[in-house]
DRENTI-849522 format. One line per field, with one value per residue (C-alpha): x, y, z; residue number from 0; residue in three letters. Coordinates in steps of 0.1 Angstrom, whole numbers. Each point is the difference from the previous one (the first is absolute). Layout:
BEGIN
xx <- [X|...]
yy <- [Y|...]
zz <- [Z|...]
pos <- [NUM|...]
code <- [ALA|...]
This chain:
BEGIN
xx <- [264|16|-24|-29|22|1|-36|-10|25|-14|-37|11|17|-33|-22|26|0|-36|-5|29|-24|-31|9|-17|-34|-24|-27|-16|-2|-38|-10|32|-5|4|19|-2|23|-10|24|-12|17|36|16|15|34|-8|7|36|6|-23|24|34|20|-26|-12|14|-18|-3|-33|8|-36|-11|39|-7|-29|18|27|-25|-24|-3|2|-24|18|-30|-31|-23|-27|-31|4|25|-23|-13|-41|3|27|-16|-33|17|21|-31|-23|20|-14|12|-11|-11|-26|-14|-18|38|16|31|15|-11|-30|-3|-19|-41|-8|-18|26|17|-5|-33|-16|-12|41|18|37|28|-8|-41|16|27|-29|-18|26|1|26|1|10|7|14|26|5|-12|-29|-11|-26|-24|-28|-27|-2|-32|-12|-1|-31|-24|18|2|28|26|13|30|-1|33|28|18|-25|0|-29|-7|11|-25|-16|-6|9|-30|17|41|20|-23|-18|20|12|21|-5|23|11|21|18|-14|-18|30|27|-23|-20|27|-7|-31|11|-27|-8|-24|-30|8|25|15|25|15|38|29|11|36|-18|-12|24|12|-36|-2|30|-13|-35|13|27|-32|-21|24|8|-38|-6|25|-20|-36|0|38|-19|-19|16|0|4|15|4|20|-4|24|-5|39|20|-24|-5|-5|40|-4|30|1|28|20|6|4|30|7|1|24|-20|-32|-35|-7|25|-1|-38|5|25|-22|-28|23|8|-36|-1|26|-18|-30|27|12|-36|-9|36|-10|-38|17|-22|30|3|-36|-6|1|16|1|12|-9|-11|-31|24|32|17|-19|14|-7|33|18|15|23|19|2|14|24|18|-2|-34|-21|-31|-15|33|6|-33|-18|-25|-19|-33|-27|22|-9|40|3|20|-38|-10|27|3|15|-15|17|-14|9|-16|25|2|-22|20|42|20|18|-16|-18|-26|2|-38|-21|-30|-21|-15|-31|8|-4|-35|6|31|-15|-28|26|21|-35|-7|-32|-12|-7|-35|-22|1|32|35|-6|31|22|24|17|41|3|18|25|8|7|26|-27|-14|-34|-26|-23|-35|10|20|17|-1|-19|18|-21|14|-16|-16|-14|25|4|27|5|31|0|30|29|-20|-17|-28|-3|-29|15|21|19|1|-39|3|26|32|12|-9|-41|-23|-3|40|-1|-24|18|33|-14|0|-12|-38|8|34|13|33|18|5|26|24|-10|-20|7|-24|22|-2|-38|-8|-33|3|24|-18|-38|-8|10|-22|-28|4|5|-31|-24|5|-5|-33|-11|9|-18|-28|-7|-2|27|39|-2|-21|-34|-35|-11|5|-13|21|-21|-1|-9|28|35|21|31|23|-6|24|-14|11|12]
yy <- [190|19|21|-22|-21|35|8|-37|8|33|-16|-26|24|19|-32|-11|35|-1|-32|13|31|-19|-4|-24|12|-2|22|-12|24|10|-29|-16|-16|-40|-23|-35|-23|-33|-25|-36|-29|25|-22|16|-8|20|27|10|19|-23|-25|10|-34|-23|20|4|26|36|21|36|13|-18|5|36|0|-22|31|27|-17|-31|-36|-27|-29|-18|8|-25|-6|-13|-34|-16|3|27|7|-1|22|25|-7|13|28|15|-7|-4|-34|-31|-18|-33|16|-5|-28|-3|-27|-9|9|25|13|-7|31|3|-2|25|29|-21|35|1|34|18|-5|26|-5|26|14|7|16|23|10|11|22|16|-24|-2|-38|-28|-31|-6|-43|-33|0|-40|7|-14|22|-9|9|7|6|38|-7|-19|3|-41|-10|-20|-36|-13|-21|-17|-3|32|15|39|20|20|33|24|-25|23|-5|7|-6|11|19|32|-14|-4|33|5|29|-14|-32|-12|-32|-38|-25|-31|-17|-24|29|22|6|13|42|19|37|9|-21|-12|-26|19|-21|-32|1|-28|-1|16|34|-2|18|25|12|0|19|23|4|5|25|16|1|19|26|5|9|28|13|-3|10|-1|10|-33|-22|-38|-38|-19|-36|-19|-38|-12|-31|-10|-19|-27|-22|3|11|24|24|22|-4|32|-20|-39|-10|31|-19|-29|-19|-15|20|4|21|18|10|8|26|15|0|22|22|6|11|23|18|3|15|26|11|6|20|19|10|15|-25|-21|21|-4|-37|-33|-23|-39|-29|-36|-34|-23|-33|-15|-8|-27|-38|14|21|-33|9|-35|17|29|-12|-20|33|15|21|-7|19|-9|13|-12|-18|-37|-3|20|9|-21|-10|4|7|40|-5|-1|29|25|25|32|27|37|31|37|30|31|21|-25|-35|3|-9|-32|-14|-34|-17|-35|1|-26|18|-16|15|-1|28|27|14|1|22|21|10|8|24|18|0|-14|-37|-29|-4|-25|-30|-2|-8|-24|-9|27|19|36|-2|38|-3|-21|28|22|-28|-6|-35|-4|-3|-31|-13|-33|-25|-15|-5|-26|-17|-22|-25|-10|-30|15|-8|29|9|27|21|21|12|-25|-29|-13|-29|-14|-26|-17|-33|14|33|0|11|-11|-1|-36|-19|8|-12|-41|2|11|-23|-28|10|3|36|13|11|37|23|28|19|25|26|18|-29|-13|21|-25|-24|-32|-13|-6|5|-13|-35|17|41|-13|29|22|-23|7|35|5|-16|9|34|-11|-16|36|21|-21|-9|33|15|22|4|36|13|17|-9|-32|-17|-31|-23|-4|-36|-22|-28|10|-34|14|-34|-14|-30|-12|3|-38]
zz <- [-164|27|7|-1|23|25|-7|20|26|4|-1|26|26|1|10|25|18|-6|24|21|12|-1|41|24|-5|-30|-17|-29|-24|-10|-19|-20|-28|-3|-21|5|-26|5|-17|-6|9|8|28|28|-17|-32|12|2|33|15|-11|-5|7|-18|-28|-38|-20|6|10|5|1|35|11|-5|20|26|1|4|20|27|-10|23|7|16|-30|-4|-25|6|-13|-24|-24|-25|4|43|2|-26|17|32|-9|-16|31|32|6|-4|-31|13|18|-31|-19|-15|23|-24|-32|-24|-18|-42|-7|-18|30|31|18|26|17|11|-11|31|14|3|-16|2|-33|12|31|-14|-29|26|19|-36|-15|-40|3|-32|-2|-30|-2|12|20|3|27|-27|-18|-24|-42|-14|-36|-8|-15|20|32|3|23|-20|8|-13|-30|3|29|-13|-22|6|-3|-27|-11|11|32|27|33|26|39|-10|17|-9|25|23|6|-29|-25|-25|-11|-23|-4|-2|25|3|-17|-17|-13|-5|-38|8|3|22|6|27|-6|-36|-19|-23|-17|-5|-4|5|42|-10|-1|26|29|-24|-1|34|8|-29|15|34|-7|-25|30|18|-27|0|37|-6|-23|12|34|21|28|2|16|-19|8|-25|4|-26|6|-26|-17|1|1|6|-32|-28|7|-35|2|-32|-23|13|34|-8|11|19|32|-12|22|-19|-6|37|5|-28|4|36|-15|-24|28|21|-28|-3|33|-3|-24|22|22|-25|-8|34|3|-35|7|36|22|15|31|7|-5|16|-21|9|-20|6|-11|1|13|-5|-33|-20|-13|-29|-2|2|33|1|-31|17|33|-22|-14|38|-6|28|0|33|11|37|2|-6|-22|-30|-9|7|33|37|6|5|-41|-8|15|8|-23|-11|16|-8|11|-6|13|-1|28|17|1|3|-23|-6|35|4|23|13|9|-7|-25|-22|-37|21|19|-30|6|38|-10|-19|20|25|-25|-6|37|-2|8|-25|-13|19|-12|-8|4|24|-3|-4|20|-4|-6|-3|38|-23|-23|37|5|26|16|-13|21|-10|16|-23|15|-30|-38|-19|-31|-23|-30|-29|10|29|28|27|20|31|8|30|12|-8|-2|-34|5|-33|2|-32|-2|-29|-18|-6|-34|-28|11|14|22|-10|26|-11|0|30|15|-17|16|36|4|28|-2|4|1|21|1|16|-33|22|2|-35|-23|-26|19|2|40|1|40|0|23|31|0|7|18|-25|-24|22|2|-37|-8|23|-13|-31|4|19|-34|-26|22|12|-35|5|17|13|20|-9|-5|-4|-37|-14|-24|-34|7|32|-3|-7|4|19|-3|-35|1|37|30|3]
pos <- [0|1|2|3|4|5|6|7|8|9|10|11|12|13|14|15|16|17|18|19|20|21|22|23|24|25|26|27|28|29|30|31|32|33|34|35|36|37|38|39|40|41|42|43|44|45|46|47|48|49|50|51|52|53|54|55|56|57|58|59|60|61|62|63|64|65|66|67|68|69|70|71|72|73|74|75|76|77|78|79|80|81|82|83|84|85|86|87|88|89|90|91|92|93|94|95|96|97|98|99|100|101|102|103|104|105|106|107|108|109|110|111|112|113|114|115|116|117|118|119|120|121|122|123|124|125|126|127|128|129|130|131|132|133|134|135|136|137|138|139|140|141|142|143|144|145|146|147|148|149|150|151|152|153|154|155|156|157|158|159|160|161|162|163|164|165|166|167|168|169|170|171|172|173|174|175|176|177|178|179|180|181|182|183|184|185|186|187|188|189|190|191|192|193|194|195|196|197|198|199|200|201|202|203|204|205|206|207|208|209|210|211|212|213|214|215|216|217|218|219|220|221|222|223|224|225|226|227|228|229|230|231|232|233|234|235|236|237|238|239|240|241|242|243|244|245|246|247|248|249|250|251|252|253|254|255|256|257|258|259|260|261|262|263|264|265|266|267|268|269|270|271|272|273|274|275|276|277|278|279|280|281|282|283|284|285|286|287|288|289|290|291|292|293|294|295|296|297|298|299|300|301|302|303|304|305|306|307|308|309|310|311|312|313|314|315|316|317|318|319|320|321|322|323|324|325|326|327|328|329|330|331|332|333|334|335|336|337|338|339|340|341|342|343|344|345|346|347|348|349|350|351|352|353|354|355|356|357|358|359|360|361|362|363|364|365|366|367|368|369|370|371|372|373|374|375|376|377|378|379|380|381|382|383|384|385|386|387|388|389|390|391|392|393|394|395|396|397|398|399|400|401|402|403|404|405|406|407|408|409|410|411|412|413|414|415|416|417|418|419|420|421|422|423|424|425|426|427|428|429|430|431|432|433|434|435|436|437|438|439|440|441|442|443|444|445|446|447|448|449|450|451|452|453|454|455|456|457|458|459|460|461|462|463|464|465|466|467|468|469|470|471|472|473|474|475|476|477|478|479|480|481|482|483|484|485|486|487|488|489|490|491|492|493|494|495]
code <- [UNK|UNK|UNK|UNK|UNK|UNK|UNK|UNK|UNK|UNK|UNK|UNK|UNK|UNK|UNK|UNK|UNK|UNK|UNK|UNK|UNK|UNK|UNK|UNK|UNK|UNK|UNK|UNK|UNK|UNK|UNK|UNK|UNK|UNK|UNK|UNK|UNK|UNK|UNK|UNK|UNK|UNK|UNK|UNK|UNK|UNK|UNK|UNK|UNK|UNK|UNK|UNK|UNK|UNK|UNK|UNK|UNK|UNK|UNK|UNK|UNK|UNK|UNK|UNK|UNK|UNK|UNK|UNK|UNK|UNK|UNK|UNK|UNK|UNK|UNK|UNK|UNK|UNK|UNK|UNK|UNK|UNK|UNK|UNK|UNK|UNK|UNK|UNK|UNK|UNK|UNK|UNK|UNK|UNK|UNK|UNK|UNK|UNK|UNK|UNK|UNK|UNK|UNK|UNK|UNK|UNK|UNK|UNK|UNK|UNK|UNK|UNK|UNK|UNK|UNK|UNK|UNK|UNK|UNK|UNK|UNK|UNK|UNK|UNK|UNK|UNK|UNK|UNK|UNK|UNK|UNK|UNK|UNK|UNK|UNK|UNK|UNK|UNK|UNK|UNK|UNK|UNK|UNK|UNK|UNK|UNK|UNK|UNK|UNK|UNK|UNK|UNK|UNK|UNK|UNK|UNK|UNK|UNK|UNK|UNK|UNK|UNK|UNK|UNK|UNK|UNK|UNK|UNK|UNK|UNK|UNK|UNK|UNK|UNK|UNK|UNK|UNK|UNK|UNK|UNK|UNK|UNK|UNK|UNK|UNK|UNK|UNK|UNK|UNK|UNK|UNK|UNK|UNK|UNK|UNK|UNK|UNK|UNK|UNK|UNK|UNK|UNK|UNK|UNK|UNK|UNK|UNK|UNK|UNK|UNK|UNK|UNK|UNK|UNK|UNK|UNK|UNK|UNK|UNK|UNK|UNK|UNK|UNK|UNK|UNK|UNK|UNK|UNK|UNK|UNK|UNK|UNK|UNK|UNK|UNK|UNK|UNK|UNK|UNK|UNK|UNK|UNK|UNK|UNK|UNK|UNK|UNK|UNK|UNK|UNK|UNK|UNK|UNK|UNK|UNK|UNK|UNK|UNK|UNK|UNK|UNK|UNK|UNK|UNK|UNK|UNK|UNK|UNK|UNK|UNK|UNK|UNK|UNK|UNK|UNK|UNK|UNK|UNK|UNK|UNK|UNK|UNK|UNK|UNK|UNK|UNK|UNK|UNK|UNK|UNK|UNK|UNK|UNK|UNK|UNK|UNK|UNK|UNK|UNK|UNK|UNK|UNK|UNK|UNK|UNK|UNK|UNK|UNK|UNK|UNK|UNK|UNK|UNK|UNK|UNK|UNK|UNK|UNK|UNK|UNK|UNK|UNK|UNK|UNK|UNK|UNK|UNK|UNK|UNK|UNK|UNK|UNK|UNK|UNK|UNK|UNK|UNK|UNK|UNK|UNK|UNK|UNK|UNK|UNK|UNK|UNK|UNK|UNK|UNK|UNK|UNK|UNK|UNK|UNK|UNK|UNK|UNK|UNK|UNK|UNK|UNK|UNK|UNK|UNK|UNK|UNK|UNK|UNK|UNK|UNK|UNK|UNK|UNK|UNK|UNK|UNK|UNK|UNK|UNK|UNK|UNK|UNK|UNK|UNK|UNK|UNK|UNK|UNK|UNK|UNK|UNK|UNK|UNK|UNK|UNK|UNK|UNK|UNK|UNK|UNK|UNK|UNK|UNK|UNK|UNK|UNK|UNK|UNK|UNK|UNK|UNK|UNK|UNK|UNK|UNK|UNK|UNK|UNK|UNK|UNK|UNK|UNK|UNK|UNK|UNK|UNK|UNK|UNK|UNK|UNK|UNK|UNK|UNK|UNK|UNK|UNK|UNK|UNK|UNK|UNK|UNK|UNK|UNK|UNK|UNK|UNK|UNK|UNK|UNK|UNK|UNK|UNK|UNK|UNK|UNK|UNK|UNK|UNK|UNK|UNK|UNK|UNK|UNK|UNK|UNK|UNK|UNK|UNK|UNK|UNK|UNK|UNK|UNK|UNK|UNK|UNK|UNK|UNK|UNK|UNK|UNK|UNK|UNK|UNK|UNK|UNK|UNK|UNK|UNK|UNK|UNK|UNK|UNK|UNK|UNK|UNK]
């Protein structure tokens, strides 16, 4: 025990002086690899060192990272809901750009990703990036008989699709050389690889394979070609419901499921860590861990709070929600040599901003038509203001409602939380609440003085520049860009 104890204290000395001489400036190294861990439904108080005062049950694997590596404190997804944020970490755009307006897509059903767009994984393919995708990927796709080639429609509400359908427009298609995982939670039975279903097994299996095929996937780059450089993004279906920890962690939390799947989701990461540490790639790859949204009703968060867990931590709401505990989320990056040690940003960044970043790491610019809405945050990793052509971030709830944060000031154009959390919108309305919200997240991140009536001006700032992003088809600057649809209703409870 000793010393296996002395071997980590060795291990971490080396990444701190690692980040300690990584200086002011940057160079990316010729072409990093990429790991992206996207956790589903982790609230921002999941995580422990994101949470120290508020949180019960321990996660060493992202606390590790956090140690060698820079925690944001000001992440945001792309919406509080799963299919728009995945739509726009894989994309750069913002997902109600889209025909897909509010909640979530049900799957048998056309790529939400339209096929000529280019997506992180198309672009790092073609700067010679072996790239897969181990997990969720409910961004819809079609099954079709292996036979005849007909598509497949669903014959009941959670009918899955037969062993052997093939999958014609999946995430093969979308840039992706290997797949391996399952479309969404309702479908999560159904096991796919590449193109194919292969299997039908009970939903408990389902993040030990993941972890398995993941932590495979690395083993196997170290064997084909190290010299490749890969992009491995591991969208893990956990902990959102079904909450199915296996029998070895039940209980472990002392808590209730929730916890105790969001502890065997972090062990899994932790042995995506060690394979990347055992194949020799750590020094060479970006590593980032995140979430989709916030932590879900689902996890029974009033039980939670009751035995001093609060996974939203310091903020209101959860996912589905307007409020920032919809849409702030974990966001832990480690680059050694590259980004110090143990540091953190208070930058406002978005999951958005991926592809822009990347092209900047491989010095090169993002393919046209795309990433309309991404920005670079490798001046972040520098310790380094980033310089942005977009004004502010654009948050989006499950029914629709938007919101715009710039600087300090969040305009929620909500009555309530615009998702699930109380009041919902018809609360709201019955209550009298003002038509809109706005507060000053410096002087009260957990959104409780609503500013809206006595700071018009900001008001009028706030949205003006939020009509100019969605109406001009994009929030940065670059060539002109076209929403997929003509009418995007900005203020869907009304303005009176």
């Amino acid at each position: 025990m000793r010393s296996r104890k002395m071997g980590y204290l060795n291990k971490t000395i080396k990444w701190l002086v690692a980040g300690l001489l990584c200086g002011a400036s940057l160079h990316a190294s010729d072409k990093p690899n990429v790991v992206f861990v996207l956790c589903d439904d982790l609230g921002y108080g999941d995580v422990q060192c994101l949470n120290p005062e508020r949180g019960k049950i321990p996660t060493p694997g992202v606390d590790r990272l956090a140690r060698e590596g820079m925690i944001f404190t000001d992440a945001h997804s792309g919406s509080s809901v799963c299919t728009p944020t995945r739509y726009g970490l894989l994309t750069g755009r913002y997902s109600w750009r889209t025909r897909l307006q509010r909640g979530v897509v049900q799957g048998f059903k056309p790529n939400l990703i339209a096929a000529d767009r280019p997506t992180v994984a198309s672009f790092l393919k073609d700067h010679g990036y072996h790239t897969a995708i181990v997990g969720k990927w409910h961004l819809n796709f079609q099954y079709a008989d292996p036979v005849t080639g007909e598509v497949l429609e669903r014959e009941g509400r959670k009918a899955l699709a037969p062993v052997g359908s093939k999958i014609p427009d999946g995430p093969l298609t979308r840039g992706f050389d290997y797949f391996h995982g399952f479309h969404h939670a309702g479908d999560m039975k159904g096991v796919i690889e590449n193109d194919t279903v292969i299997a039908h097994e009970d939903e408990i299996h389902m993040l030990p394979r993941l972890t398995r095929k993941a932590v495979e996937y690395i083993d196997g780059r170290a064997q084909a070609d190290k010299d490749q450089p890969f992009f491995l993004y591991v969208p893990y279906g956990s902990p959102h419901n079904p909450i199915v920890p296996t029998k070895e962690w039940q209980d472990k939390s002392g808590l209730n499921g929730h916890g105790d799947f969001v502890m065997q989701t972090d062990d899994g990461f932790r042995q995506i860590l060690e394979a990347l540490d055992r194949n020799g790639f750590a020094e060479n790859t970006l590593v980032i861990f995140s979430s989709d949204n916030g932590t879900s009703k689902a996890a029974n968060i009033t039980e939670l709070q009751e035995q001093g867990y609060f996974p939203s931590a310091h903020l209101r709401g959860s996912k589905a929600d307007l409020w920032d505990g919809g849409h702030r989320v974990p966001f832990v990056v480690r680059w050694p040599g590259q980004v110090r040690a143990g540091s953190q940003s208070d930058q406002l960044i978005c999951l958005t901003d991926l592809m822009a970043t990347c092209a900047e790491i491989l010095d090169t610019e993002v393919p046209d038509g795309s990433a309309e809405d991404s920005v670079s945050f490798v001046p972040a990793l520098k310790g380094k203001k980033i310089e942005s052509t977009r004004e502010g971030v654009i948050h989006h709830s499950f029914t629709g409602h938007f919101a715009y944060r710039l600087g300090k000031w969040k305009l929620l154009l909500a009555r309530g939380s615009g998702g699930w959390t109380a009041p919902q919108e018809k609360e709201a309305l019955a209550d009298g609440s003002p038509v809109a919200q706005l507060y000053d997240l410096e002087k009260d991140p957990g959104e409780t003085k609503n500013l809206y009536a006595s700071h018009p001006e900001v008001v009028d700032r706030l949205l003006k520049q939020l009509e100019a992003d969605v109406w001009q088809g994009r929030s940065t600057e670059g060539p002109p860009a076209k929403n997929d649809i003509e009418e995007i209703e900005l203020w869907k409870s009304g303005k009176n």
